[in-house]
C-alpha positions in Angstrom: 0.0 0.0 0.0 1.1 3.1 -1.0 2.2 6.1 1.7 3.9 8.7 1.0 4.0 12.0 2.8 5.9 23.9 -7.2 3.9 27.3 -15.7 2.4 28.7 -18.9 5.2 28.8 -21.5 4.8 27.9 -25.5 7.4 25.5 -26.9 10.7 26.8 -27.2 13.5 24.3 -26.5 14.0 21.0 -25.1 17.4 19.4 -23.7 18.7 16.0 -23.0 21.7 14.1 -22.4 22.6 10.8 -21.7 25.8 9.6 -20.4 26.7 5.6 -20.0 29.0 4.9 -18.2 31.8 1.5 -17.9 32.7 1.4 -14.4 31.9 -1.4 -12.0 29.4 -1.3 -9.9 29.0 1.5 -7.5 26.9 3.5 -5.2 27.8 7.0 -7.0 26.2 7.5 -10.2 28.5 7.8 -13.2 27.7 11.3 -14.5 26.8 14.3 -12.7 23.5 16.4 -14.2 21.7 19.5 -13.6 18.4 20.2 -15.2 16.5 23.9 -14.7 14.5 26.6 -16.8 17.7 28.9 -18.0 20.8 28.1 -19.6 22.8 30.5 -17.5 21.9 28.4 -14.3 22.7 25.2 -15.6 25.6 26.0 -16.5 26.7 28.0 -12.8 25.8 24.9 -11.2 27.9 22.4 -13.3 30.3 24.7 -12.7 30.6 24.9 -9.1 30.4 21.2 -9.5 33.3 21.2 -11.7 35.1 23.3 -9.1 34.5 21.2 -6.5 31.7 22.3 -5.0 29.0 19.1 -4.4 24.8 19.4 -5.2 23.7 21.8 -2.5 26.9 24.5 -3.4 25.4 24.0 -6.9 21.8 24.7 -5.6 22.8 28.1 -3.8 24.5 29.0 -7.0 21.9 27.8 -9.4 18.9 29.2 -6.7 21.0 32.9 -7.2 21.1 32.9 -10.7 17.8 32.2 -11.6 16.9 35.3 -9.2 18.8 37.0 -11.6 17.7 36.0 -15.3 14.5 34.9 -14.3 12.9 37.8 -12.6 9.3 37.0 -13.8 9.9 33.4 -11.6 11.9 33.4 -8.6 13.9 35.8 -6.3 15.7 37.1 -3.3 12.4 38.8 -2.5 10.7 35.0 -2.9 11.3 31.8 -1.2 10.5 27.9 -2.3 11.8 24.8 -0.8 14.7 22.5 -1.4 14.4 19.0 -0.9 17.8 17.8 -0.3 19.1 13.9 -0.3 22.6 13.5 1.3 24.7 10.9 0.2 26.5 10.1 3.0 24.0 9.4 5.0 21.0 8.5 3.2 19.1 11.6 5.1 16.3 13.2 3.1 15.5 16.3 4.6 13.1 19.7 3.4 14.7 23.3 3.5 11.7 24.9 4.1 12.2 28.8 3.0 8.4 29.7 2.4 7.8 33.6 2.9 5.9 34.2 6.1 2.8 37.2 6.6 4.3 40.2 7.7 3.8 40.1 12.1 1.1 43.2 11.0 -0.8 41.1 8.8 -4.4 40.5 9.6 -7.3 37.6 8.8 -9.0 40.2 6.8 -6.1 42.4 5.4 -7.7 42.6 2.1 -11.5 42.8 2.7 -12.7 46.2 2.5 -15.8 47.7 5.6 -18.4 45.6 3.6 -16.4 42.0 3.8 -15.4 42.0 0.4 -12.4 41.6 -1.6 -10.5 44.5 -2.8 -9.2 43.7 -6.1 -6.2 42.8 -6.8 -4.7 44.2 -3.4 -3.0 40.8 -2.6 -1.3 40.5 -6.0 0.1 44.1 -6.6 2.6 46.1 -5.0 4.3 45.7 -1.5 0.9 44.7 0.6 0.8 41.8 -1.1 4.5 40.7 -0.5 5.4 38.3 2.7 8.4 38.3 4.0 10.8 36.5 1.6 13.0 33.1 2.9 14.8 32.7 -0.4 18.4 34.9 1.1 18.0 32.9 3.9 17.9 29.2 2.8 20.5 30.0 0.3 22.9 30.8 3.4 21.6 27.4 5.4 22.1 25.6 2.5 25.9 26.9 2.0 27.0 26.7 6.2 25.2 23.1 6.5 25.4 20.9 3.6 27.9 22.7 1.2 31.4 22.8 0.8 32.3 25.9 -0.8 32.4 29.3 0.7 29.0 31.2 0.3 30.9 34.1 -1.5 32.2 31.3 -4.4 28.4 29.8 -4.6 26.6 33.5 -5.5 29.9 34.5 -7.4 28.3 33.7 -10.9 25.1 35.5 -9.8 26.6 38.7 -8.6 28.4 38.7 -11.9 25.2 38.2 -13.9 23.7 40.8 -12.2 26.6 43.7 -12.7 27.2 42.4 -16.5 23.9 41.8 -17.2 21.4 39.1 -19.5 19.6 39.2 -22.8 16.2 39.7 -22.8 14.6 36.9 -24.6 10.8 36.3 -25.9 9.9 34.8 -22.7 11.0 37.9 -20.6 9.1 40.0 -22.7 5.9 37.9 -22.7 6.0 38.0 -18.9 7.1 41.8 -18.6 3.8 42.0 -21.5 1.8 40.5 -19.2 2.8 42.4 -15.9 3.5 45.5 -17.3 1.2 47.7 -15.8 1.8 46.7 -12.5 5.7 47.3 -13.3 5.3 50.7 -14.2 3.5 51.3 -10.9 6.9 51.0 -9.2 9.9 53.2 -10.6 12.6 51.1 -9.4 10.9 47.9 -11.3 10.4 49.8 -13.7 13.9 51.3 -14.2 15.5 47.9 -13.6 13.2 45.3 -15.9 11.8 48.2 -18.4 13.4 50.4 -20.9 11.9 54.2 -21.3 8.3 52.7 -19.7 8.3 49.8 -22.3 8.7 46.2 -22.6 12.6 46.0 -23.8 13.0 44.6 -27.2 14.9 41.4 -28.3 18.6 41.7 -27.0 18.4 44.4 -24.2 21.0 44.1 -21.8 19.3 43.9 -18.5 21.4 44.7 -15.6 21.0 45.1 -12.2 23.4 47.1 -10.2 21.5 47.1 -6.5 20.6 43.8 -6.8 24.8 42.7 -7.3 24.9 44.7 -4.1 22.5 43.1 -2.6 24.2 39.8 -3.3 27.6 40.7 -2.3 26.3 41.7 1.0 24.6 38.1 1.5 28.3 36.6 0.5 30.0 38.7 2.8 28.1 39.0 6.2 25.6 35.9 5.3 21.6 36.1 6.3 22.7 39.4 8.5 23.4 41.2 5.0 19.9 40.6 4.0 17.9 40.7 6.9 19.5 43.5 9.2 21.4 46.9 8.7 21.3 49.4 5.6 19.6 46.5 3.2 17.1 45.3 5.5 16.3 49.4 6.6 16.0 49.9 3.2 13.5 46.7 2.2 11.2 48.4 5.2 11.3 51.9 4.2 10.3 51.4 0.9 7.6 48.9 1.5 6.3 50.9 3.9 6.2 54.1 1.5 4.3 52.6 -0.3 2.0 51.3 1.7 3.5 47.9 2.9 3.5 47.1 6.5 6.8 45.1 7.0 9.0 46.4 9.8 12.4 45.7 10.8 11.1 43.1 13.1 9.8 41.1 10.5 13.0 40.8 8.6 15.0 40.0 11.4 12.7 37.2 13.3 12.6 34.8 9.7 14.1 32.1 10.4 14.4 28.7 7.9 13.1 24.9 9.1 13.8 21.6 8.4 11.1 19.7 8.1 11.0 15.9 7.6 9.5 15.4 4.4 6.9 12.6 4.4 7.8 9.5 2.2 6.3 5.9 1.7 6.1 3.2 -1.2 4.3 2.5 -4.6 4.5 -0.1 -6.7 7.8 -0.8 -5.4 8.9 2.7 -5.6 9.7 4.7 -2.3 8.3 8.4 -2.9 9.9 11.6 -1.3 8.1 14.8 -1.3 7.3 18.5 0.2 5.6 18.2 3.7 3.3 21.0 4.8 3.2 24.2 4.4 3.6 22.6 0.5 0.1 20.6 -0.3 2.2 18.6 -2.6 3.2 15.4 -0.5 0.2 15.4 1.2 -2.0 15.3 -2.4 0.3 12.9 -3.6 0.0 9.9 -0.7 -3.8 10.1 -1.2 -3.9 10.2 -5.0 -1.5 7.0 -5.5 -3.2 5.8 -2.5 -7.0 6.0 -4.4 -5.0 4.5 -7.3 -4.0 1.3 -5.4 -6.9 1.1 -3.8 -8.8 0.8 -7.3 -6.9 -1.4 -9.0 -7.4 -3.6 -6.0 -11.1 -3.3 -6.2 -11.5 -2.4 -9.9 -8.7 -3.9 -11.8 -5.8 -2.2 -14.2 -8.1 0.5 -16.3 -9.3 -1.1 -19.8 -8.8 1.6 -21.9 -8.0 5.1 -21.7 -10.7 7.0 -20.9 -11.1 4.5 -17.2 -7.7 5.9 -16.8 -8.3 9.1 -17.3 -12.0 9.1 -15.5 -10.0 7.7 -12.4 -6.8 10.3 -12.2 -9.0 13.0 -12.5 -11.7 11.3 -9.7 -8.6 11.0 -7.0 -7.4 14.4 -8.1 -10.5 15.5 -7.2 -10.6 13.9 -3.7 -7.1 15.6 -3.0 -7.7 19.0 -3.5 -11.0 18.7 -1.8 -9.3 17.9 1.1 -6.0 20.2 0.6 -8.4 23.4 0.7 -10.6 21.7 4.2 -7.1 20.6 5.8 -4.2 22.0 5.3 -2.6 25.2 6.4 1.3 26.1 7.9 1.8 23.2 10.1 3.4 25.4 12.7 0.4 27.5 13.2 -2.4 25.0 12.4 -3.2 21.3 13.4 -2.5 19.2 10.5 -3.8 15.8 10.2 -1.4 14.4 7.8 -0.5 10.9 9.5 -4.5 10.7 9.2 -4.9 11.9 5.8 -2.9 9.8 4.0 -2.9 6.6 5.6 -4.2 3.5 4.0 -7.3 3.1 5.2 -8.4 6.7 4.6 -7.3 7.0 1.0 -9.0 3.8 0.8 -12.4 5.2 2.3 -12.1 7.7 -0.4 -11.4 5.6 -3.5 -14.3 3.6 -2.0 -16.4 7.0 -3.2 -15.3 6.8 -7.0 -17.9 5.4 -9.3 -16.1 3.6 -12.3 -18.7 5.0 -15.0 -19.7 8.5 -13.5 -17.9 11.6 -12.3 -18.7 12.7 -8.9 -19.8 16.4 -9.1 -17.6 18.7 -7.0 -19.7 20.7 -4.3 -19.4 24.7 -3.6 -18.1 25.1 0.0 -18.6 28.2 1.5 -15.8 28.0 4.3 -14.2 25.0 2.9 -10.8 26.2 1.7 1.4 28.4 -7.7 2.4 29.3 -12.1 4.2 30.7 -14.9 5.9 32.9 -12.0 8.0 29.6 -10.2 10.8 28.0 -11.2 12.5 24.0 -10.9 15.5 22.4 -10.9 16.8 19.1 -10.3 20.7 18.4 -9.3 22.6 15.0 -9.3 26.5 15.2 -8.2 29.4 13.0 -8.4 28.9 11.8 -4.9 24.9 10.8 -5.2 23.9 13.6 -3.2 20.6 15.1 -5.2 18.7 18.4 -5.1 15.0 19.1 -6.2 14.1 22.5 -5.4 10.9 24.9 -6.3 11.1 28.2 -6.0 8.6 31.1 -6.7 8.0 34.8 -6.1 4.0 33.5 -7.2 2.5 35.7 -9.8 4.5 36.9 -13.0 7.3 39.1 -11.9 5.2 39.2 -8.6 3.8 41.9 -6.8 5.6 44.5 -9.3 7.5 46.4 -6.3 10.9 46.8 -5.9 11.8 49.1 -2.6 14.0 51.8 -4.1 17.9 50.9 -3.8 17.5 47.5 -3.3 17.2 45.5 -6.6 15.0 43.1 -4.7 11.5 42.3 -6.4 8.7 41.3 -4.0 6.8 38.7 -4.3 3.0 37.9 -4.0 2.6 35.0 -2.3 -0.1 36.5 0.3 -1.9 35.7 -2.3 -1.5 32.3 -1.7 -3.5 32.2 2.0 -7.5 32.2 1.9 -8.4 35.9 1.9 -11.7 35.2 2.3 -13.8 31.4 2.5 -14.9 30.1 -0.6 -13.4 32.8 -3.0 -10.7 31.7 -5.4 -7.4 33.2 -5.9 -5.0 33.8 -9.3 -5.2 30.1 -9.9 -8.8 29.4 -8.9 -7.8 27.7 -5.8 -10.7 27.6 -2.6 -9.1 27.9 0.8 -10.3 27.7 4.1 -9.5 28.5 7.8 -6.8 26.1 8.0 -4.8 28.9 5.4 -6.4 31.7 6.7 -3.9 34.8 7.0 -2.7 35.2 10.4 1.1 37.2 11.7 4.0 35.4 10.9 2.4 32.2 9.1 3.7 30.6 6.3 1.3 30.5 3.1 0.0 27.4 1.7 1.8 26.2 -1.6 1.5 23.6 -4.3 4.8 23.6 -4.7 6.3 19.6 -4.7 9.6 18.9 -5.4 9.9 14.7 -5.1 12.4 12.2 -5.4 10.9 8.6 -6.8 13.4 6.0 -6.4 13.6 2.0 -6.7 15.8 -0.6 -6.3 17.7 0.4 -9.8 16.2 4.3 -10.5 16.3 7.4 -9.2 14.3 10.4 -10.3 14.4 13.4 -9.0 11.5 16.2 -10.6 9.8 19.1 -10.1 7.8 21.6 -11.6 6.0 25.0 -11.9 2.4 25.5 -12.6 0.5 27.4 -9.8 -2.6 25.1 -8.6 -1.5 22.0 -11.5 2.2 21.5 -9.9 0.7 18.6 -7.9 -0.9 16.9 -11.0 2.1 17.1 -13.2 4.3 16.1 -10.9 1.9 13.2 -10.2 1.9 12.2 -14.2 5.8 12.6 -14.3 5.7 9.7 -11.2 3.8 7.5 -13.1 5.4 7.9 -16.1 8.5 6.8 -14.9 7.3 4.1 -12.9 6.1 2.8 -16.6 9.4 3.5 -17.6 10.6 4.6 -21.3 12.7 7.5 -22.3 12.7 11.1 -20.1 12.3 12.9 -22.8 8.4 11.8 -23.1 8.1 12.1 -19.2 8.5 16.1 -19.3 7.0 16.9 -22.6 4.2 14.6 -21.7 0.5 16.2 -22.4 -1.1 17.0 -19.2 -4.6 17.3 -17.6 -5.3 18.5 -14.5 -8.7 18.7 -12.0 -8.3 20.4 -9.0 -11.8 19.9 -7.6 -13.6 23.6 -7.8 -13.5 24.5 -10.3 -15.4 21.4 -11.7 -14.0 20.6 -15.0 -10.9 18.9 -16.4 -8.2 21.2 -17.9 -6.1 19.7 -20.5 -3.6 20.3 -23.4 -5.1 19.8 -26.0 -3.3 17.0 -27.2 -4.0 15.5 -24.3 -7.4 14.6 -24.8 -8.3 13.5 -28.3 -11.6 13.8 -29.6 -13.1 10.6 -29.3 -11.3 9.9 -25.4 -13.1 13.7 -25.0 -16.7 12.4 -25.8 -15.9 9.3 -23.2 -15.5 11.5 -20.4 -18.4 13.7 -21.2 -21.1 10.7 -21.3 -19.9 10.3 -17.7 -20.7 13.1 -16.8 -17.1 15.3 -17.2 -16.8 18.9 -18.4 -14.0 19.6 -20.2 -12.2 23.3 -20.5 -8.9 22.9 -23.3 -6.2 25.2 -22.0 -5.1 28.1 -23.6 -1.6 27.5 -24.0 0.2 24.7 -22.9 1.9 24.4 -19.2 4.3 23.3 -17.2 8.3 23.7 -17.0 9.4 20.4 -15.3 13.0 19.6 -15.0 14.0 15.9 -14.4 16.9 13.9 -14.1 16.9 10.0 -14.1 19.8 7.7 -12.7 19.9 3.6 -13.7 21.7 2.5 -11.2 21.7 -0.8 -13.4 22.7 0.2 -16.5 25.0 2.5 -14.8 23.2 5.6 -17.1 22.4 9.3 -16.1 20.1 11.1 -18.3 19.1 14.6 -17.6 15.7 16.2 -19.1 14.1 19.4 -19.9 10.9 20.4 -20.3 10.0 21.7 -24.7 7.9 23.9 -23.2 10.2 26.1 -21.9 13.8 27.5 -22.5 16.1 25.8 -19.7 18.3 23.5 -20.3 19.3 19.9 -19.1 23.1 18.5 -19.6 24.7 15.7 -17.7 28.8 15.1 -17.6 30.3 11.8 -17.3 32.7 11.9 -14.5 36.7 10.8 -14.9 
């Protein structure tokens, strides 16, 4: 039985490599990879490798530069978390650096007199930014698990940011889409636009506060972020311009390690994000509900019972991620109850084989092309899968003057109010309600599936439908074949309200589409395909490291055989 505890880009490039490998048998894998969404930051982290450094220097570096050349995704002013496997030891362990509410934040921060939602306020500009963790898990990861100094790890980002990157069709699609809100704030504006405008083909952006910014993490560690001139200068301008972090806020963040939660399928052990990420959580209880049909109900006999049952036990998960689950440090949750056997058993026990089971508005029942992935394997077997996000598309828009630091969104991410969706349609409930100093709920899941002869470690981005696509990519590769079809895979995704089944279109064709409306489906195609996941796959048996990444986006995947 099973138990196991973060994108809407076109296609623009795909990457893989494959490395075999003639040495005798041995616990280390025969190649190092690294897989993530820019070219730049694959390339700082096989370099750091290549230096010496092992997986988690290559994660600080790698996490750096993406804040960098990926603005519109991740950054020092977001946070994500790093699952981290160390070789040595076995130990699987979470870096938890989720932004927290600012200690001022209240339940009903943005409800007007009347109890309603003011638009937008908890997308754009500094109200709706918590208080970022990215600086410091990057310095945890460097003092704990890496061997390099900090200063060599955020070298190639500092550098980036001083010399500057080329603006490419995907910056200016998500500086299109956000550029309102940039213009709102003249230091975003002055660092990601040119005269007002989106910058064309080429531009050189760089980023002169931000290198600062970055030295001053190298040289005084999570002090140079989160006290003296940089953090005085974070709180001053958030605050002039309406924000209500203080000084206070900045300096009590701390990072935690949480256990993540991990269990077996199909002879497959399973390691994901605990709480405050959903992921792990909707995972266990969706391969749970799968088990528990075939043991009732058989393999599925054609397609669309395959289909009909993913997207039932999808739609038993995220019911229960919007009634349970919240910031486990502020909130009781149940999640040794949740995904045991028995319970996703009770729930499977609900599916009917030939007919959907409508969804049901709750009205106090309770992540997307703006977060990033990428998936490290090094010489010694230690691996990295880490999700990182600033939430919407270059998120809240704000960067505090002098600072280089954009702001994320993520407040977003809590339940404003009961029953009201947010950016990605997701219901929340009391158990994500906003309160001080808790940490919002995310869909980010960055897993590790392993066997007796495979490792995999993924990830994706993809708002509310991380936790689906990560789910196909598992099962993908528990069917085996070539990582290149596991990340350019055609997805479909139900996330419970709202009740219909969003696909790629080539994920549905038309005649599997008419099976799933006789039972009772409704179907909404997507409007552009989705996803960035970033994979890399070790056979331990045929001694091979291949390294994928996703076609619909522009990173890029490369493994090196080792001497």
């Amino acid at each position: 039985m099973f138990l196991l505890v973060a994108l809407l880009l076109p296609v623009w490039a795909f990457a893989e490599s494959v490395v075999l490998a003639e040495s005798a048998e041995s616990p280390r894998p025969p190649a190092m990879a690294v897989a993530t969404a820019h070219p730049r930051a694959t390339e700082a982290g096989l370099a750091l490798m290549a230096a010496g450094g092992n997986a988690f220097d290559a994660a600080v570096a790698i996490s750096a530069v993406l804040a960098v050349v990926e603005p519109y995704s991740s950054g020092l002013g977001g946070g994500g978390f790093w699952l981290l496997h160390r070789a040595a030891d076995g130990r699987d362990l979470m870096v938890d650096g989720r932004e927290r509410a600012p200690l001022a934040a209240t339940r009903d921060l943005y409800l007007d007199d009347s109890g309603a939602l003011i638009k937008d306020a908890s997308l754009n500009g500094p109200l709706a930014a918590g208080v970022p963790g990215a600086p410091a898990a990057l310095v945890h990861i460097a003092e704990r698990y890496g061997t390099l100094p900090l200063s060599e790890s955020l070298a190639p980002a500092i550098r980036l940011a001083r010399e500057g990157f080329e603006v490419d069709e995907l910056y200016r699609r998500m500086a299109s889409w956000r550029l309102e809100v940039l213009r709102a704030s003249p230091s975003a504006a002055a660092q990601f636009l040119e005269a007002g405008e989106v910058p064309e083909l080429g531009t050189l952006i760089r980023q002169p506060d931000l290198a600062a910014v970055l030295e001053a993490l190298a040289a005084h560690g999570r002090a140079g972020f989160y006290e003296g001139e940089i953090a005085r200068a974070l709180v001053a301008g958030t605050r002039a311009a309406g924000g209500i972090w203080t000084l206070e806020d900045l300096g009590s963040y701390r990072v935690v390690e949480r256990e993540p939660v991990v269990g077996h399928y199909q002879g497959w052990e399973i390691v994901s994000a605990a709480p405050p990420s959903s992921g792990g959580v909707a995972l266990v209880q969706m391969l749970g509900m799968l088990e528990a049909l075939e043991a009732r109900l058989g393999v599925p006999s054609d397609e669309a019972d395959r289909v009909h049952r993913l997207v039932e036990v999808m739609r038993r998960a995220y019911r229960d991620r919007a009634l349970y689950l919240g910031d486990p440090d502020q909130v009781e949750v149940p999640i040794e109850r949740l995904t045991h056997p028995y319970y996703t058993a009770g729930l499977a026990r609900g599916v009917d084989p030939m007919r959907a089971t409508p969804s049901v508005s709750r009205a106090s029942a309770s992540e997307g092309a703006d977060t990033t992935h990428f998936s490290i394997l090094d010489a010694e077997g230690n691996r990295v899968a880490a999700t990182l996000s600033i939430n919407y598309p270059f998120g809240s828009g704000f960067v505090p003057p002098g600072t280089g630091v954009l702001l994320n969104d993520e407040m977003d991410d809590f339940s404003s109010q009961p029953g009201v969706p947010n950016a990605y349609g997701l219901i929340g409930g009391e158990a994500n309600a906003i309160a001080p100093g808790k940490r919002m709920l995310s869909s980010m899941s960055p897993t590790f599936a392993t066997s007796e002869d495979q490792v995999v470690i993924l990830g994706t981005p993809g708002g509310s439908r991380i936790i689906t696509m990560v789910l196909h990519g598992i099962l993908t590769a528990i069917a085996g074949g070539d990582p290149q079809d596991w990340v350019a895979l055609p997805r479909f995704h139900h996330q419970d309200l709202p009740d219909e089944i969003l696909f790629e279109p080539e994920a549905l064709g038309p005649e599997l589409r008419q099976a799933l409306r006789a039972r009772g489906h409704r179907l909404s195609p997507a409007a552009q395909d989705y996803g960035n996941m970033q994979l890399i796959a070790w056979d331990r048996a045929a001694k091979r490291v291949r390294a994928a990444s996703d076609p619909r986006g522009i990173g890029k995947a490369e493994v090196r055989e080792l001497p």
